[in-house]
N, CA and C of each residue as an Amber inpcrd file, in Angstrom:
protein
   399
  51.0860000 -46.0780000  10.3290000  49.9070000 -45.4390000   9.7490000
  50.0200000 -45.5070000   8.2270000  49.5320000 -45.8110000   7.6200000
  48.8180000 -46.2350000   6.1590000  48.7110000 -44.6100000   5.3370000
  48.9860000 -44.5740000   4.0620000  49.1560000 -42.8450000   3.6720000
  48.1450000 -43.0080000   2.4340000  47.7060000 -43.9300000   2.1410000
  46.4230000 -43.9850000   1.3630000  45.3380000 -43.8710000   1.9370000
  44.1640000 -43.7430000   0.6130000  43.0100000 -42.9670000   1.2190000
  41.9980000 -44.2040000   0.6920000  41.1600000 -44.2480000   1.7840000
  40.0900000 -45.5720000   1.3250000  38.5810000 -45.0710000   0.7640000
  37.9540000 -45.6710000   0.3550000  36.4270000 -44.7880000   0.0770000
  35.4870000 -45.6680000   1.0590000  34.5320000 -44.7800000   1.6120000
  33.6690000 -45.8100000   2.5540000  32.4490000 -45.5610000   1.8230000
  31.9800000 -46.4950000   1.9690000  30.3490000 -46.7180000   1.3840000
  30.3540000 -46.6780000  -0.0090000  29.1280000 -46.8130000  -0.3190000
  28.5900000 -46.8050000  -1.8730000  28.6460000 -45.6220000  -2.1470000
  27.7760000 -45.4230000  -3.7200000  27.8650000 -44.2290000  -4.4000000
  26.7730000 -43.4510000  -3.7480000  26.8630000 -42.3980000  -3.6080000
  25.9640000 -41.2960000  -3.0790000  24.8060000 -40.8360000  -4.2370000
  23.3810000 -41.1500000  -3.8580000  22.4080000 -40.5740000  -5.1630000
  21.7160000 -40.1000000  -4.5980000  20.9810000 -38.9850000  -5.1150000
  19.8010000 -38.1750000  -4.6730000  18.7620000 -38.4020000  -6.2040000
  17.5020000 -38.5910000  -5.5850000  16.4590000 -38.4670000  -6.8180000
  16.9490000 -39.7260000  -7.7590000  17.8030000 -40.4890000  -7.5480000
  18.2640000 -41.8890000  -8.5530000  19.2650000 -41.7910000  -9.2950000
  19.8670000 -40.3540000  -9.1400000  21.3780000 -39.4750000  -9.6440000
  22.3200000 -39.5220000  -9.1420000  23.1550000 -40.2090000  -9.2680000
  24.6930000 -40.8570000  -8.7540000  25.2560000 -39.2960000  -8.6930000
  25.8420000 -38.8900000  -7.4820000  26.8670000 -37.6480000  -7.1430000
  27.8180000 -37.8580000  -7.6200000  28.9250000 -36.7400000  -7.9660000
  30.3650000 -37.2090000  -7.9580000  31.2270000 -36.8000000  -6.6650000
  30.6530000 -37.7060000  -6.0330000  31.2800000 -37.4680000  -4.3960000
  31.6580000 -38.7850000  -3.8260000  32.1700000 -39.1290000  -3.0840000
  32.9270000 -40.1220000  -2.1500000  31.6540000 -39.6350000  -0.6460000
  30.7880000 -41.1340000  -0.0570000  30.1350000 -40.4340000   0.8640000
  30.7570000 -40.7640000   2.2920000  32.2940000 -40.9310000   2.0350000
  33.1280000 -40.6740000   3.2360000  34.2950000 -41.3210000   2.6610000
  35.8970000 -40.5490000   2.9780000  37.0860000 -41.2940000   2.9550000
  37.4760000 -41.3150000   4.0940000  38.6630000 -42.6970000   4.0230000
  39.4350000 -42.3180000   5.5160000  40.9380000 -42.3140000   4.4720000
  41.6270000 -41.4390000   5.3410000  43.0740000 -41.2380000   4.9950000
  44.2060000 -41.2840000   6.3450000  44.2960000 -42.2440000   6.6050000
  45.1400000 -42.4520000   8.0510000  44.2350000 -42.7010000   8.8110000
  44.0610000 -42.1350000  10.2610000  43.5580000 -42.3950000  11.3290000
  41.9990000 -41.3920000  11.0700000  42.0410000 -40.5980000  10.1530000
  40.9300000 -39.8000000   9.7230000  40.0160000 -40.4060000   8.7470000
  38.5190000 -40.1000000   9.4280000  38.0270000 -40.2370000   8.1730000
  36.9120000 -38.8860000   8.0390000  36.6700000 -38.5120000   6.8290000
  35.8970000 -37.4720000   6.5110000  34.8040000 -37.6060000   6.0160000
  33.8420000 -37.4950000   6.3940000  32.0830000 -37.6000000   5.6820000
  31.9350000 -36.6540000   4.8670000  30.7690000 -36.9780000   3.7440000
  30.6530000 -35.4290000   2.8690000  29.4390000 -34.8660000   3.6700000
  28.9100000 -33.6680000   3.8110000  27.7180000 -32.8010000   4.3430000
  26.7380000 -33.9840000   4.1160000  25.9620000 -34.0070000   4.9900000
  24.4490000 -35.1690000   4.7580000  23.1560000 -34.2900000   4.8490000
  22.9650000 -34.5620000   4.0470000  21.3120000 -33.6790000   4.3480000
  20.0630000 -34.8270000   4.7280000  19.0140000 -34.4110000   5.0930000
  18.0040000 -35.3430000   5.2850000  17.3120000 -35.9220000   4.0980000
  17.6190000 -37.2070000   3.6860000  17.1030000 -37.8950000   2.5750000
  16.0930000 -38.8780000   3.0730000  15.1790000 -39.1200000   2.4250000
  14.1030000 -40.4760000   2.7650000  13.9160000 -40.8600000   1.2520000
  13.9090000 -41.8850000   1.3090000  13.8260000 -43.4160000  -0.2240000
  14.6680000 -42.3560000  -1.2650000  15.9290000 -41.6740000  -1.0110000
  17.1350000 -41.4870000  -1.8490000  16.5020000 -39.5730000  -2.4180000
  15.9190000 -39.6050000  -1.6700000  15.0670000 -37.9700000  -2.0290000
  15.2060000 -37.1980000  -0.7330000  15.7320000 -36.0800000  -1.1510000
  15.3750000 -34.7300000   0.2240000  14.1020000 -34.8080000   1.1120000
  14.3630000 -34.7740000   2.2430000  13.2050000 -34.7190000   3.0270000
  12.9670000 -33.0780000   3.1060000  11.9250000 -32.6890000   2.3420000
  11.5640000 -31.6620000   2.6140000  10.2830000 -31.4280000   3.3910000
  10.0930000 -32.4690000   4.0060000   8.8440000 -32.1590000   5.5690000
   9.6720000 -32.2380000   7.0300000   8.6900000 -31.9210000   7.6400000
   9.2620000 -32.5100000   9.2220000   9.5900000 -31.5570000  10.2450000
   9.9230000 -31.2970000  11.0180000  10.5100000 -30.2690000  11.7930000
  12.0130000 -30.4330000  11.9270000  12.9390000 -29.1030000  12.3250000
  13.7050000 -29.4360000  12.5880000  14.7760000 -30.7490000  13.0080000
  13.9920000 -30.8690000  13.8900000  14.0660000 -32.1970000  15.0610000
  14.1190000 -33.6550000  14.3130000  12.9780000 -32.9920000  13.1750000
  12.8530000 -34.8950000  12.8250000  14.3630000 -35.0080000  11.8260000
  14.4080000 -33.7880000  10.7480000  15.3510000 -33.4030000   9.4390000
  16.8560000 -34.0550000  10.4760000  17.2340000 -33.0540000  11.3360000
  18.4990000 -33.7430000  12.1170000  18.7940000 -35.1400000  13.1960000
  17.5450000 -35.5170000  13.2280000  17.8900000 -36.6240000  13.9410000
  18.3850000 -37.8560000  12.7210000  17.3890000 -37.4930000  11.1220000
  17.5330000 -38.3450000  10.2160000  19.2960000 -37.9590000   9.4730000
  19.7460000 -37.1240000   9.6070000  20.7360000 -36.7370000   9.2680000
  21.6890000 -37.4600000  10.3130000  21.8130000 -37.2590000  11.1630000
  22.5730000 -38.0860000  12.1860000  22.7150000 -39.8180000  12.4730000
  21.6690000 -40.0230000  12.2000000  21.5450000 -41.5490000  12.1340000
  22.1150000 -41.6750000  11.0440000  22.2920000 -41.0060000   9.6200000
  22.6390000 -41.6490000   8.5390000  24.0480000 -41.1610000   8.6060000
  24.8410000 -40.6960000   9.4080000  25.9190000 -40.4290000   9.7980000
  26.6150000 -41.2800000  10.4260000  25.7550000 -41.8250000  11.8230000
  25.9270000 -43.1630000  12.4600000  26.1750000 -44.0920000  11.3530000
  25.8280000 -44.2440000  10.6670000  25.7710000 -45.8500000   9.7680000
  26.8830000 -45.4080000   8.7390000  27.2650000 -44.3280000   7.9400000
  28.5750000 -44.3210000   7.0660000  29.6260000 -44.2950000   8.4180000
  29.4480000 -43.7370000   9.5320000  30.5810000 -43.8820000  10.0770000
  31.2690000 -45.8330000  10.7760000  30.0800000 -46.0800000  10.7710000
  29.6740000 -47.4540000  11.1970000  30.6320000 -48.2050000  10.1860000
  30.4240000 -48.2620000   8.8840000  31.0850000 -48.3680000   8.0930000
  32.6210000 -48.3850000   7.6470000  32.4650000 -47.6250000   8.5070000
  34.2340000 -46.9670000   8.4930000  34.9320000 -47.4080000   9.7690000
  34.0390000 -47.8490000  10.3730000  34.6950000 -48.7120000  11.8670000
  34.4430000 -47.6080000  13.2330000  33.7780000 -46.8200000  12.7870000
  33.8580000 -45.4240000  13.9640000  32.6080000 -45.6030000  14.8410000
  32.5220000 -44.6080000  15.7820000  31.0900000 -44.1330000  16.2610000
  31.2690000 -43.1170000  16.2030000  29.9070000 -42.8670000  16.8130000
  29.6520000 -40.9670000  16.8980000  30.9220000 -40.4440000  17.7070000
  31.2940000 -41.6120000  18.9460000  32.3440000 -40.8420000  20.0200000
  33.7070000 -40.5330000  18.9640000  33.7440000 -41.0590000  17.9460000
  35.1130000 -40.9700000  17.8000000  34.8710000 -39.4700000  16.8600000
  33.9330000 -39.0230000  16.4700000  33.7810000 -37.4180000  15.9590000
  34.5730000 -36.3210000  16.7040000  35.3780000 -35.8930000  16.1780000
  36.3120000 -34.3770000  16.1300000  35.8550000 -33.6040000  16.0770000
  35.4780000 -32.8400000  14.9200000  34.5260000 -31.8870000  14.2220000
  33.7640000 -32.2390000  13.5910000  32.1580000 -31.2620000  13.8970000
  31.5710000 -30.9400000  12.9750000  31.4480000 -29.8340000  12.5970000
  30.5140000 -29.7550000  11.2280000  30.1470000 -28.1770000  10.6460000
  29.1700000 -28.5280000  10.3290000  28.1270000 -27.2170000  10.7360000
  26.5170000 -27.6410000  10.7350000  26.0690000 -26.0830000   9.7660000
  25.5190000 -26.8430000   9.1230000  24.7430000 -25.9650000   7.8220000
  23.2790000 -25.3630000   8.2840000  22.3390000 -24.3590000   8.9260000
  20.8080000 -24.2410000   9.1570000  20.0750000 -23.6560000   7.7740000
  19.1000000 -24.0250000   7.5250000  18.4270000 -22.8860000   6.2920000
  17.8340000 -22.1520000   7.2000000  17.2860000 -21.9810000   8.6280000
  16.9380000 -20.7980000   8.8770000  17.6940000 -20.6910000  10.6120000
  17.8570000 -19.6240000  10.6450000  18.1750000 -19.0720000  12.6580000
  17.4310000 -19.2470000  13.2870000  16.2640000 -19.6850000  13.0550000
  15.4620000 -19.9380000  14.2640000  15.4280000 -21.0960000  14.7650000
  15.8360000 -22.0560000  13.6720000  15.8650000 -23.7160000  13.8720000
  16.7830000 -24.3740000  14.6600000  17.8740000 -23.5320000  15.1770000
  19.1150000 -23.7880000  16.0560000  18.7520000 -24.3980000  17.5530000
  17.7520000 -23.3800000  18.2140000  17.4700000 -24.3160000  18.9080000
  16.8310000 -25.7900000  18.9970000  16.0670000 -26.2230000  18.2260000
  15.6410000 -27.0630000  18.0880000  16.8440000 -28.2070000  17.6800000
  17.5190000 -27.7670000  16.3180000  18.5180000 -28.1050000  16.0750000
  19.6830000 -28.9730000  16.9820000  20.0460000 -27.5730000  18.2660000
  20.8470000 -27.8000000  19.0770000  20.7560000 -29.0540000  20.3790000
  19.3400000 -29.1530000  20.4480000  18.8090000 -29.8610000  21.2740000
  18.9240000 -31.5300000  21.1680000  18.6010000 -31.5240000  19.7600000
  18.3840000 -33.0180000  19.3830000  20.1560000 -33.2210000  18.9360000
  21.0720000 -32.4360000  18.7630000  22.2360000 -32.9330000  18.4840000
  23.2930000 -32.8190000  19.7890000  22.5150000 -32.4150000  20.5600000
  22.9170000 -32.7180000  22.4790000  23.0720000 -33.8380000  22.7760000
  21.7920000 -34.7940000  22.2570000  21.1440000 -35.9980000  22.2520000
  22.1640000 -37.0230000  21.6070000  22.8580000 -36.9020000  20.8550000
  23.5870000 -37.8950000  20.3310000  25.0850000 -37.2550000  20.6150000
  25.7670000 -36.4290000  21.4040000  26.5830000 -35.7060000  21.6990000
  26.6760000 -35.6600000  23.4290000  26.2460000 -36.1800000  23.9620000
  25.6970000 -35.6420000  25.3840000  27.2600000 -35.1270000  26.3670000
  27.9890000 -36.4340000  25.8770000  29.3980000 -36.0910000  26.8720000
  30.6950000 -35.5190000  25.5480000  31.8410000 -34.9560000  26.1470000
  32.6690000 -34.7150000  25.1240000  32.2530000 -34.5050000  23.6600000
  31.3070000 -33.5540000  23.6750000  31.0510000 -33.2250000  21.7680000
  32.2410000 -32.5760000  21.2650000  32.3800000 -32.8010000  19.9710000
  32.9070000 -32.4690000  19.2420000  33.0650000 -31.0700000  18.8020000
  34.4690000 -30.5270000  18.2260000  34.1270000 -29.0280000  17.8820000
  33.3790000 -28.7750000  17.2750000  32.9310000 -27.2350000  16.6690000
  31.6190000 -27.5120000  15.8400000  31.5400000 -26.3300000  15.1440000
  31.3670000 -25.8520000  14.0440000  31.0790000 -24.5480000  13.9650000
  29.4670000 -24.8690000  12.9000000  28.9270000 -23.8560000  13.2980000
  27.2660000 -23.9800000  12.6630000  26.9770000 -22.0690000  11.7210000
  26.5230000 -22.1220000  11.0430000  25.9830000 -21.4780000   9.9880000
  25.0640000 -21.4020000   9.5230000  24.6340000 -20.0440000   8.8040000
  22.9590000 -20.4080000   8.6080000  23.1420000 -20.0700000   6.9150000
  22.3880000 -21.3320000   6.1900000  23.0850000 -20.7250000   4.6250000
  21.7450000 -21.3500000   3.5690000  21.8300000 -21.1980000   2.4760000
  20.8170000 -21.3470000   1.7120000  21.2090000 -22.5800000   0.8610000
  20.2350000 -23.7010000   0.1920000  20.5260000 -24.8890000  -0.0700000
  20.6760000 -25.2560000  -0.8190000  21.3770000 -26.2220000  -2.0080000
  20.7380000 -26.5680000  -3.2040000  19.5890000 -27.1140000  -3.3750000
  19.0410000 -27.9620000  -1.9470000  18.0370000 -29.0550000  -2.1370000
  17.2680000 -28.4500000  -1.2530000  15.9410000 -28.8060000  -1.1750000
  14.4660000 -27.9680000   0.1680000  14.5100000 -28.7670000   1.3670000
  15.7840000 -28.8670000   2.1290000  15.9210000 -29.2370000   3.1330000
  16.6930000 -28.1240000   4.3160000  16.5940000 -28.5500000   5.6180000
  16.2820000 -27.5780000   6.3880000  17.9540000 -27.7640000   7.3630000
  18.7770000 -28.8180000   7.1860000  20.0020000 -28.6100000   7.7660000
  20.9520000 -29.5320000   6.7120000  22.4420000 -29.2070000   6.9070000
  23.2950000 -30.0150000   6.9690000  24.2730000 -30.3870000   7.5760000
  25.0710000 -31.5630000   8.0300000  26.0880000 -31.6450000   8.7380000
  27.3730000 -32.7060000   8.4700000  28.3530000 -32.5460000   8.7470000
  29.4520000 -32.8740000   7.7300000  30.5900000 -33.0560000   8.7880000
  31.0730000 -33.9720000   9.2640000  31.8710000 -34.6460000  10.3420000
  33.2700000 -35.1120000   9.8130000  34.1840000 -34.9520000  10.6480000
  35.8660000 -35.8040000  10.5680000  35.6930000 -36.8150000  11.9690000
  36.0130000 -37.6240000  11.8380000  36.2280000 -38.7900000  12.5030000
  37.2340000 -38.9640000  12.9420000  38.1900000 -39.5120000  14.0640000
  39.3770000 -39.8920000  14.1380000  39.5680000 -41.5840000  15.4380000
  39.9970000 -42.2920000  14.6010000  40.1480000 -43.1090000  14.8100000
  41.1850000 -43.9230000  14.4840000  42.2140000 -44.7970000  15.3540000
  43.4470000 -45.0930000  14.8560000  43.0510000 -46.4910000  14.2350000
  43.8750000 -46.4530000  12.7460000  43.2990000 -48.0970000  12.1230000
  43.6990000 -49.5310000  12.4310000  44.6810000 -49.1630000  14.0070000
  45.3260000 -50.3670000  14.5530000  43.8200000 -50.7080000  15.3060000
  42.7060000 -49.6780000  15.7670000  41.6810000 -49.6060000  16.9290000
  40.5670000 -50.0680000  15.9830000  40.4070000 -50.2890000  14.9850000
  38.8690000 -50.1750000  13.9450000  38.8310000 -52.0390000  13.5680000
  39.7720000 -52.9710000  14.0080000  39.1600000 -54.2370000  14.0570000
  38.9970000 -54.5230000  15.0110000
């Protein structure tokens, strides 16, 4: 196992503003995503329902993890961010959907945002790097 840490993907921007974030490392057999919120053309999606905000969050999860050699199956944990309690179910439903067998641990929260979006979610990966070619 390898004790360095790799960076996956490009630079992370919102609004055309480069973050100072890494939008996933792997360090061994781990790799860690940063929180994703729902972005469309590099901007917060602040429309949509629940449903639409996390399905777009998840797909763009799929593809940095993609990146990193993973799938969704190889997800450990997540931690799920709501801006409101009522949205959980809805929430919960559509992330069933890409979770259906063996999900991942999870802990979920209901918290207030920097950006006018309605979830976030933020995944560890594990995958051994003898298994990712």
């Amino acid at each position: 196992m390898t004790t360095t840490k790799q960076v996956i993907g490009g630079p992370l921007s919102i609004g055309g503003r480069v973050l100072s974030l890494s939008r996933a490392i792997r360090a061994g057999d781990f790799v860690f995503l940063t929180g994703q919120v729902p972005l469309e053309d590099g901007k917060p999606m602040t429309h949509g329902t629940i449903e639409d905000q996390t399905r777009v969050v998840i797909e763009a999860i799929r593809e940095t993890l993609t990146e990193a050699g993973c799938t969704l199956g190889d997800v450990v944990k997540a931690m799920v961010w709501l801006s409101d309690r009522a949205d959980f179910p809805g929430f919960n439903a559509v992330y069933a959907e890409y979770f259906p067998e063996e999900p991942p641990a999870r802990s979920a929260l209901i918290s207030e945002f920097l950006v006018d979006v309605r979830v976030e979610i933020e995944v560890i990966a594990f995958r051994p790097l003898d298994e990712t070619s």
